[in-house]
DSSP file (Angstrom, degrees, kcal/mol; ACC not computed):
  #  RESIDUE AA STRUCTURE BP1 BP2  ACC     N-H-->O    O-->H-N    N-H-->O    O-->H-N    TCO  KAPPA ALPHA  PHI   PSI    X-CA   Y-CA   Z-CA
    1    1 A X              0   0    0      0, 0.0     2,-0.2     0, 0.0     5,-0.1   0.000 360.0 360.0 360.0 147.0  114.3   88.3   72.7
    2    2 A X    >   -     0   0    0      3,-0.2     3,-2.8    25,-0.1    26,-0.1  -0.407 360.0-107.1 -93.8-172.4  117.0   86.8   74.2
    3    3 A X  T 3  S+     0   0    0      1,-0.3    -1,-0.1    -2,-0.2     3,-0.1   0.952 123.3  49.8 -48.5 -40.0  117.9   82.8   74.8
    4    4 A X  T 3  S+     0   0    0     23,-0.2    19,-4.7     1,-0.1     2,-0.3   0.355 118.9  38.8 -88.1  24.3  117.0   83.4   78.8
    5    5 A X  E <   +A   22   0A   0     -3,-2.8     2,-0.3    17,-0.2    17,-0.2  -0.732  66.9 179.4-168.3 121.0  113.5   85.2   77.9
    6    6 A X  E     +A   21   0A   0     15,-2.1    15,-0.5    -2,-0.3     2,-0.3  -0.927  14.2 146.8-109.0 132.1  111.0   84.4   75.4
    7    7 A X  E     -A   20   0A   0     -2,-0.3     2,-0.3    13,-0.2    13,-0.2  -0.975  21.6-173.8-163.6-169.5  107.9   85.9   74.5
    8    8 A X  E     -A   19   0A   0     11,-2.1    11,-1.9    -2,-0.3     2,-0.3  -0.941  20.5-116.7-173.6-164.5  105.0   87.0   72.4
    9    9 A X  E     +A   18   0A   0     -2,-0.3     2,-0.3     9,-0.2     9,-0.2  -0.925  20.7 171.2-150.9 140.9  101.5   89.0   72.0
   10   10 A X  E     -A   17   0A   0      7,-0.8     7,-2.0    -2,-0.3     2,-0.1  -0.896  37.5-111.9-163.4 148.5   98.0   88.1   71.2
   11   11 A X        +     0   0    0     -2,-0.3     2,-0.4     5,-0.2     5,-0.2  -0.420  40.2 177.5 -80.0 159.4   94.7   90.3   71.4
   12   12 A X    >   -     0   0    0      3,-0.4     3,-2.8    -2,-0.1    -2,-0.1  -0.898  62.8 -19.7-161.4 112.3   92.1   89.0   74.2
   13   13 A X  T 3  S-     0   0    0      1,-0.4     3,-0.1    -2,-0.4    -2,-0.0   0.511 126.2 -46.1  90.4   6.3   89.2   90.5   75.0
   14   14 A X  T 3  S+     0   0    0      1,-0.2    32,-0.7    31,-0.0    -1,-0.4   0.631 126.1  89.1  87.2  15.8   89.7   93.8   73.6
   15   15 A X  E <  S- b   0  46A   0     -3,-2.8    -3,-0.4    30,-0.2     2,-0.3  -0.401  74.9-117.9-113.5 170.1   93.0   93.7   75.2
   16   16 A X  E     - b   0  47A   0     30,-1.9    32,-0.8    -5,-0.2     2,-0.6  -0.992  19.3-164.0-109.1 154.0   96.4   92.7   74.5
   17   17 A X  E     -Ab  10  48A   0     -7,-2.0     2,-1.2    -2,-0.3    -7,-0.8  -0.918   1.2-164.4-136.9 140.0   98.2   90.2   76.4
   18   18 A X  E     -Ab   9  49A   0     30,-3.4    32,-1.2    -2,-0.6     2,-0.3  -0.895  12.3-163.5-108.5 136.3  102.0   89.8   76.2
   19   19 A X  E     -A    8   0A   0    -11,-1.9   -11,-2.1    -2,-1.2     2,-0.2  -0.927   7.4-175.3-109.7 129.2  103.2   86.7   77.5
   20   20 A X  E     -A    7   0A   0     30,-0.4     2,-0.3    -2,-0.3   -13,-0.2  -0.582   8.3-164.6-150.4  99.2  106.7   86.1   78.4
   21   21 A X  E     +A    6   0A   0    -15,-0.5   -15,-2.1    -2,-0.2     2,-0.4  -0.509  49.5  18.3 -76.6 136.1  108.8   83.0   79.7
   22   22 A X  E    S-Ac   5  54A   0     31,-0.8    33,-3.2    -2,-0.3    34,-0.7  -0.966 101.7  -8.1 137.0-129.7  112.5   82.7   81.4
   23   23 A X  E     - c   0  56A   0    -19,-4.7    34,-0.1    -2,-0.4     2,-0.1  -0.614  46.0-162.3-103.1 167.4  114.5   85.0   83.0
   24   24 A X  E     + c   0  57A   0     32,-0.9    34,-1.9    -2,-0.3    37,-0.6  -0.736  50.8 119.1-138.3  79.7  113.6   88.9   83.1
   25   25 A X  S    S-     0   0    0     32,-0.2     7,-0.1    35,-0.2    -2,-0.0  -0.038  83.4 -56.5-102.2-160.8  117.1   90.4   84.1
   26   26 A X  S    S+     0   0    0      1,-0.3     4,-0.1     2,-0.2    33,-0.0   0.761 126.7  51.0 -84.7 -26.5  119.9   92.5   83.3
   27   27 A X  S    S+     0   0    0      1,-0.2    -1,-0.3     2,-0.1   -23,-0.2   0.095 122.8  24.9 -70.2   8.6  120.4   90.4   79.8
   28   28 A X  S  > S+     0   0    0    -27,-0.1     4,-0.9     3,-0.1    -1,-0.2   0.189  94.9  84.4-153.9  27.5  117.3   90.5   78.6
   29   29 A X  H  > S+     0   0    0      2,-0.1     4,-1.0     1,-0.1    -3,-0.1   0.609  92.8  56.2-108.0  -0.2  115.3   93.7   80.0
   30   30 A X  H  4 S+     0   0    0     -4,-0.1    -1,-0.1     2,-0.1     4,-0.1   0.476 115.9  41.4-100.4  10.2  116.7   96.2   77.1
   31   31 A X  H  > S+     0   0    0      3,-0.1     4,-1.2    -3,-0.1    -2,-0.1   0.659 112.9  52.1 -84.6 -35.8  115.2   93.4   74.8
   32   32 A X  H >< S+     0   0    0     -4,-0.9     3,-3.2     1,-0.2     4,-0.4   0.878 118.3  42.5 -35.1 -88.8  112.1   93.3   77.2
   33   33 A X  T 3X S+     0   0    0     -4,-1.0     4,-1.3     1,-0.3    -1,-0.2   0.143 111.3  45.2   9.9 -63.0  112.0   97.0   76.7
   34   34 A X  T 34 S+     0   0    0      2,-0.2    -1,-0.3     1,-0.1     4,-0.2   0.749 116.9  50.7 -80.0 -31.4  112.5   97.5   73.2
   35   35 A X  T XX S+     0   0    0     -3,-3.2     4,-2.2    -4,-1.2     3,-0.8   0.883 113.6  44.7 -69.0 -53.6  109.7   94.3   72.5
   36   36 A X  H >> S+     0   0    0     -4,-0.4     3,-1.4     1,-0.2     4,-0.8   0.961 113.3  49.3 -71.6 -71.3  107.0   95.8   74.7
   37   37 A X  H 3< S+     0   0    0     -4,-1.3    -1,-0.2     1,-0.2    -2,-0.2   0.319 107.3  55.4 -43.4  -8.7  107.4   99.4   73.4
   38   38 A X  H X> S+     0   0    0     -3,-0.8     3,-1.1    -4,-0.2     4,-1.0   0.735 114.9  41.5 -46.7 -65.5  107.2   98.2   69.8
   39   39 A X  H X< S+     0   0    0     -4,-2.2     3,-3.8    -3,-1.4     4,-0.4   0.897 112.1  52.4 -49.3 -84.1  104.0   96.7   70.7
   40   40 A X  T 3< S+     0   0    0     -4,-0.8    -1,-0.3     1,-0.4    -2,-0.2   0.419 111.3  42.9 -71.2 -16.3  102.8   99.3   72.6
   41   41 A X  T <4 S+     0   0    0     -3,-1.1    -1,-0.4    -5,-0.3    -2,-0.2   0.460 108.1  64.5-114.4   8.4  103.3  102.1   69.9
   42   42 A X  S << S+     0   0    0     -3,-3.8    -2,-0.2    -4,-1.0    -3,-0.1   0.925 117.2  21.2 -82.4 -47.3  101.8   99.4   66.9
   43   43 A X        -     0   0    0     -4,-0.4     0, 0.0    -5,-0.1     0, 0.0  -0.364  62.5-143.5-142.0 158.6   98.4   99.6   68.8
   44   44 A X        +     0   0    0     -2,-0.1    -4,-0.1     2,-0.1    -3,-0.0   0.159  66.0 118.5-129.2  25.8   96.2  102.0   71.6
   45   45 A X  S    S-     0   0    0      1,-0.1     2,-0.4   -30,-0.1    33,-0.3  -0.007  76.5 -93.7 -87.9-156.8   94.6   98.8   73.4
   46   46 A X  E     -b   15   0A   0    -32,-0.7   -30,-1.9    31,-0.1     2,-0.2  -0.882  43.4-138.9-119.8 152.0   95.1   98.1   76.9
   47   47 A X  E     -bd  16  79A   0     31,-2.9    33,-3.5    -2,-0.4     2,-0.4  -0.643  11.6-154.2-132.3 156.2   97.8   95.9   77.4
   48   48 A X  E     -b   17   0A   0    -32,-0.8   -30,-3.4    -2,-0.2     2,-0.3  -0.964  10.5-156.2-136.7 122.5   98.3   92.5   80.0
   49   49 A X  E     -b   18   0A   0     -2,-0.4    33,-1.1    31,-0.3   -30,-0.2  -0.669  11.8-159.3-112.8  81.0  101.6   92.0   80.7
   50   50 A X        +     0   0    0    -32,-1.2   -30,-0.4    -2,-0.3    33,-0.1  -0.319  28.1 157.2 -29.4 113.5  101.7   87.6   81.8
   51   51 A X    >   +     0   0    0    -32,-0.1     3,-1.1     3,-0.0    33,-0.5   0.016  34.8 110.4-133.5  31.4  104.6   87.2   83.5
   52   52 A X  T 3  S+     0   0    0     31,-0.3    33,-0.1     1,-0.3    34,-0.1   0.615  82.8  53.2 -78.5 -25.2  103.2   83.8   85.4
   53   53 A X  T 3  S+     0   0    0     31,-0.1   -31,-0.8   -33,-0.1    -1,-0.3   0.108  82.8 118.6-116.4  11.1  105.9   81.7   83.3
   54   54 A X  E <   -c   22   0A   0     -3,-1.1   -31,-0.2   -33,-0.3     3,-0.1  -0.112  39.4-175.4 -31.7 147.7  109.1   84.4   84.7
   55   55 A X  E    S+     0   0A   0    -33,-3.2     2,-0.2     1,-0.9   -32,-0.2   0.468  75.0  26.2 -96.1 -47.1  111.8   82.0   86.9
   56   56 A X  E     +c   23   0A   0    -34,-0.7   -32,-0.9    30,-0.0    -1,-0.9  -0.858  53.1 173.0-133.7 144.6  113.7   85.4   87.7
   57   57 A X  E     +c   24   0A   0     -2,-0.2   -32,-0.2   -34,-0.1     2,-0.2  -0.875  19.4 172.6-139.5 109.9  113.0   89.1   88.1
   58   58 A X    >>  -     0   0    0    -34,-1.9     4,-1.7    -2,-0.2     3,-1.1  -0.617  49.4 -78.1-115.5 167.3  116.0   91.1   89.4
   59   59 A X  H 3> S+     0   0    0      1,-0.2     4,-1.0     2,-0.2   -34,-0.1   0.715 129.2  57.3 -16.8 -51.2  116.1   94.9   89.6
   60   60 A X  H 3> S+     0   0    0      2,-0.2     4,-0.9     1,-0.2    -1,-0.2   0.773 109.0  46.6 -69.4 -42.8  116.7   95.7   86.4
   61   61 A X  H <4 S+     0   0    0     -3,-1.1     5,-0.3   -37,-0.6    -1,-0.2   0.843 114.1  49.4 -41.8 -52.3  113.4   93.7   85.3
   62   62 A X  H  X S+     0   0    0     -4,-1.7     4,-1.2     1,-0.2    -2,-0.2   0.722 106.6  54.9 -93.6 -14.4  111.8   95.4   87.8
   63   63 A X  H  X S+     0   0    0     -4,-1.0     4,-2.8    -5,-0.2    -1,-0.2   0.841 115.2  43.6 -72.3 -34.3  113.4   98.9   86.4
   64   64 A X  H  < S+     0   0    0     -4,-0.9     4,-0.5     2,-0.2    -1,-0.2   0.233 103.9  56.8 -95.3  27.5  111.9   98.0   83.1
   65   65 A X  H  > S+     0   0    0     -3,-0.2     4,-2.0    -4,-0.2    -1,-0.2   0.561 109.1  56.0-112.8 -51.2  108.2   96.8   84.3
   66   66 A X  H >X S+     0   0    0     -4,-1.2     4,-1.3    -5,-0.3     3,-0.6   0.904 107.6  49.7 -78.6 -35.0  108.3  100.5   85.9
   67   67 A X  H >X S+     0   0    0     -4,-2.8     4,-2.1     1,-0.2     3,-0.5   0.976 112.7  45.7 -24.1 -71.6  109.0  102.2   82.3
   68   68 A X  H 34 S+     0   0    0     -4,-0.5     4,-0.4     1,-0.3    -2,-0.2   0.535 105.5  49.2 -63.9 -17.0  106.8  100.7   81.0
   69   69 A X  H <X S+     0   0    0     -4,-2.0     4,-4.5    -3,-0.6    -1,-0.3   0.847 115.8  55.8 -83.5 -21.5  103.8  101.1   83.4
   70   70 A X  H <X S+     0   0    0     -4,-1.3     4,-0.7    -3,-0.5     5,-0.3   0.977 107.1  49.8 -45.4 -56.9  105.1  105.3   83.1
   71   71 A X  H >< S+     0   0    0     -4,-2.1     3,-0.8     1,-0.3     4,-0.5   0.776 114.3  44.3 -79.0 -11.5  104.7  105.1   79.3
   72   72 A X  H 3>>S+     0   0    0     -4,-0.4     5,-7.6     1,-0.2     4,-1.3   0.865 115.0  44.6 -89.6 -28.7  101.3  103.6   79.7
   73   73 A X  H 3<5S+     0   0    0     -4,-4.5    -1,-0.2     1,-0.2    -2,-0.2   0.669 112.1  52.5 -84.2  11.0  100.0  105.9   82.4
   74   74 A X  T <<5S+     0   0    0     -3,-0.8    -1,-0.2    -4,-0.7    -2,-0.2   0.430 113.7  44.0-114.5 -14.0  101.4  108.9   80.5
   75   75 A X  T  45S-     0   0    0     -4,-0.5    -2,-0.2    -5,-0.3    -1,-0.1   0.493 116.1-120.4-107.8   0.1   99.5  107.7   77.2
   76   76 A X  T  <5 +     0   0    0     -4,-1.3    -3,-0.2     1,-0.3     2,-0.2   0.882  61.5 153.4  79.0  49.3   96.4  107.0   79.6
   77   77 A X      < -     0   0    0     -5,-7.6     2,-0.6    -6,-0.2    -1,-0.3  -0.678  46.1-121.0 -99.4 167.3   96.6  103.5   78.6
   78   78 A X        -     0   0    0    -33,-0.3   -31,-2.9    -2,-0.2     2,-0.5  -0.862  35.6-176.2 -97.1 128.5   95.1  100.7   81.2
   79   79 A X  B     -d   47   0A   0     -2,-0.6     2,-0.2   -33,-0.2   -31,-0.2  -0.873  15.7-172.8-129.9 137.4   97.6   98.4   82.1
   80   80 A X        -     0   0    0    -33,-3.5   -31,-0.3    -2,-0.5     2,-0.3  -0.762  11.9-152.4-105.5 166.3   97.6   95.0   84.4
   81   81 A X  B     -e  102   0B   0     20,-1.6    22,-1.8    -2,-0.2     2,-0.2  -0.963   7.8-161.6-153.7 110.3  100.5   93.0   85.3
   82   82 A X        +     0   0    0    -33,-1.1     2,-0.5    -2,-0.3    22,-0.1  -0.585  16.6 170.3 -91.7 162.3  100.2   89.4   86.0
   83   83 A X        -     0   0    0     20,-0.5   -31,-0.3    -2,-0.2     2,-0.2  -0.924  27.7-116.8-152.1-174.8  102.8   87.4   88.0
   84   84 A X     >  -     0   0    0    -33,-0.5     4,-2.7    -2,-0.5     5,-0.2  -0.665  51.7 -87.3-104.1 163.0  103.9   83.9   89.8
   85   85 A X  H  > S+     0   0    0     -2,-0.2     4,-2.5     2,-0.2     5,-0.3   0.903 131.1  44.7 -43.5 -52.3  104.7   83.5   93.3
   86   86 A X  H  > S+     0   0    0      1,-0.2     4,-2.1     2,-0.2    -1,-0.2   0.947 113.9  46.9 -75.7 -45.7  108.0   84.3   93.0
   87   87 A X  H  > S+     0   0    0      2,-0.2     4,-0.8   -36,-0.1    -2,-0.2   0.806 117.3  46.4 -60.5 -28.2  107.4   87.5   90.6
   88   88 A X  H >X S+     0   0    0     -4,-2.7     4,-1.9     2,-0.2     3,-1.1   0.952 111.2  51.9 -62.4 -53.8  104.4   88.8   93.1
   89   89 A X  H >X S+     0   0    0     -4,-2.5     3,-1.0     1,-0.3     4,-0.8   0.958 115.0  41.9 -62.3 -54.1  106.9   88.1   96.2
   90   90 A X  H 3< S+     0   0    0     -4,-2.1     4,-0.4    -5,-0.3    -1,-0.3   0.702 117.7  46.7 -53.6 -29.2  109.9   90.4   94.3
   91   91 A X  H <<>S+     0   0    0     -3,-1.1     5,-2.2    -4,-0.8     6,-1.8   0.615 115.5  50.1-101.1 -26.9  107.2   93.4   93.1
   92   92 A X  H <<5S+     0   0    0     -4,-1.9    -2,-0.2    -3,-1.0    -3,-0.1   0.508  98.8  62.3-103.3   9.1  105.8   93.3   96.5
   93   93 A X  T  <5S+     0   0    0     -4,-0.8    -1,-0.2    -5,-0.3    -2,-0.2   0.777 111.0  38.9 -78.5 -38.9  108.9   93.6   98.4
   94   94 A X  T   5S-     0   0    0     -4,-0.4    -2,-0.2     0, 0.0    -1,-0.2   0.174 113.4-116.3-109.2  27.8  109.6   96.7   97.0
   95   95 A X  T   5S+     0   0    0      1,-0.1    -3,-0.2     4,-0.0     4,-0.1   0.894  79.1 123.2  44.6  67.9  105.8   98.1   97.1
   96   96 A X    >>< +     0   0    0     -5,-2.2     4,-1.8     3,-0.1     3,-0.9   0.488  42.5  91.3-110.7 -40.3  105.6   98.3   93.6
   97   97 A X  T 34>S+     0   0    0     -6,-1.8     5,-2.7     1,-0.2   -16,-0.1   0.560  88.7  48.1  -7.2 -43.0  102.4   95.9   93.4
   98   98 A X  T >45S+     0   0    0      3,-0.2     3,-0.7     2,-0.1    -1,-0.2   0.907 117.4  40.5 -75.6 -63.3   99.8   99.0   93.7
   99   99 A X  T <45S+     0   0    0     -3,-0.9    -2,-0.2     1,-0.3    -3,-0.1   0.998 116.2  49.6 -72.0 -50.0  101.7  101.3   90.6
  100  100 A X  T 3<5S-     0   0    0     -4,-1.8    -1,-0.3     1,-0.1   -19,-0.2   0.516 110.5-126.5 -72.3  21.8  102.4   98.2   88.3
  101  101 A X  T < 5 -     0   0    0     -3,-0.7   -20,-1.6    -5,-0.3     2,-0.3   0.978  35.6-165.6  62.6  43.8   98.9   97.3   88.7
  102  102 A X  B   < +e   81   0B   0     -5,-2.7   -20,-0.2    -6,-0.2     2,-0.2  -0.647  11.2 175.7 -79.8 129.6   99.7   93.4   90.0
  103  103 A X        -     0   0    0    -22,-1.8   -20,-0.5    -2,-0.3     3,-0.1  -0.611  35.4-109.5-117.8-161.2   96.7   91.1   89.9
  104  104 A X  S    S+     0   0    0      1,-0.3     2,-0.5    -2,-0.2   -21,-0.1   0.854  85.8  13.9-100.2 -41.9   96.5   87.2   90.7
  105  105 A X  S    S-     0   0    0      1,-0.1     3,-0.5   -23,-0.1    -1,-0.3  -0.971  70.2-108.6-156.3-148.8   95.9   86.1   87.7
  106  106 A X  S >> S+     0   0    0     -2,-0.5     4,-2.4     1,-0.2     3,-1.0   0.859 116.9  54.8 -84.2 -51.6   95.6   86.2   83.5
  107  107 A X  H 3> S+     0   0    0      1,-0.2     4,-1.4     2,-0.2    -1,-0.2   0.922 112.6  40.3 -43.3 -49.6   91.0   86.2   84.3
  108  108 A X  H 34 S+     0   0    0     -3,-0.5    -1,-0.2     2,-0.2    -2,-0.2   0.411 113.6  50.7 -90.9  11.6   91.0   89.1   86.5
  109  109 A X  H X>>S+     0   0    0     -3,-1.0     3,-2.3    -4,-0.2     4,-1.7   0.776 115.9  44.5-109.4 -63.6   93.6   91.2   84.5
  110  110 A X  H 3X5S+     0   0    0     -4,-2.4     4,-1.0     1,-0.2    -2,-0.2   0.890 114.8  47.9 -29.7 -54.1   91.4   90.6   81.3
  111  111 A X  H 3<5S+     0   0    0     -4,-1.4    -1,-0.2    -5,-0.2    -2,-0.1   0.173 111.4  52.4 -70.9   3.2   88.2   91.3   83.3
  112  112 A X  H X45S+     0   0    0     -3,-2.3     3,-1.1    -5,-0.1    -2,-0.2   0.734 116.6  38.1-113.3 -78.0   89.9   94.7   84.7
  113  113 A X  H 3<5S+     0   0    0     -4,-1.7    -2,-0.2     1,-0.2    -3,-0.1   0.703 110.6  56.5 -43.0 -25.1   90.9   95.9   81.2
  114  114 A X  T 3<<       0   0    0     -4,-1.0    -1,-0.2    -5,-0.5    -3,-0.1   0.838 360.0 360.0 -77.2 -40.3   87.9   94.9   79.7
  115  115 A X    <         0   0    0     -3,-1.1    -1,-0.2    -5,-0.0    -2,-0.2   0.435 360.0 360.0 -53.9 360.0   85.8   97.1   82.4
C-alpha cells in the first residue's frame, strides 16, 4: 500500500472483508489492484470490500473497483462493496452502484454474502 491508502483483510462470517483507509486514487489504485487480486487468488470466499474509512475516490479508484468486481463475476465469486457518504455519492453518480454491488453498510454486506 501506499502512504495515502492503507489497508488489510480478515475472514467474517464465511466471508472476507478487506478494509481500506485514505485516499483511493491514481497513486494508490495499481497498489489497490495488485493487494485485492493477491487476496482474491489466495482464497475462493466471497469477498467485502469496506471502503467506509475512503476520504477520496477519483476515476481511477473507481476504474479499479470495476476490475475487480469483473474478476469476481467472471470467477462467479459474490462480491459487496461498502462505502461512506462521499464514496456512495461518487459510485452513484456514475451508476455504477447496481454492478459494484454497493450496500449501506459492513452488517448487510456480511448478511448478503453469507446468504
Amino acid at each position: 500500500m501506499t502512504v495515502s491508502l492503507r489497508g488489510g483483510f480478515e475472514h467474517h462470517d464465511g466471508g472476507l472483508v478487506l478494509h481500506f483507509t485514505g485516499q483511493l486514487d491514481a497513486y494508490s489504485e495499481k497498489q489497490f489492484l495488485g493487494y485485492v487480486t493477491d487476496v482474491l487468488q489466495a482464497n475462493q470466499l466471497p469477498i467485502v470490500l469496506d471502503l467506509s474509512k475512503i476520504d477520496f475516490l477519483d476515476s481511477s479508484g473507481l476504474g479499479a473497483l470495476v476490475q475487480i468486481a469483473k474478476l469476481c463475476k467472471d470467477a462467479k465469486r459474490r462480491l459487496q462493496l461498502v462505502g461512506n457518504t462521499r464514496v456512495n455519492q461518487t459510485i452513484k453518480l456514475v451508476r455504477l452502484d447496481g454492478f459494484l454491488n454497493l450496500v449501506d453498510d459492513l452488517s448487510t454486506a456480511l448478511s448478503q454474502i453469507a446468504a
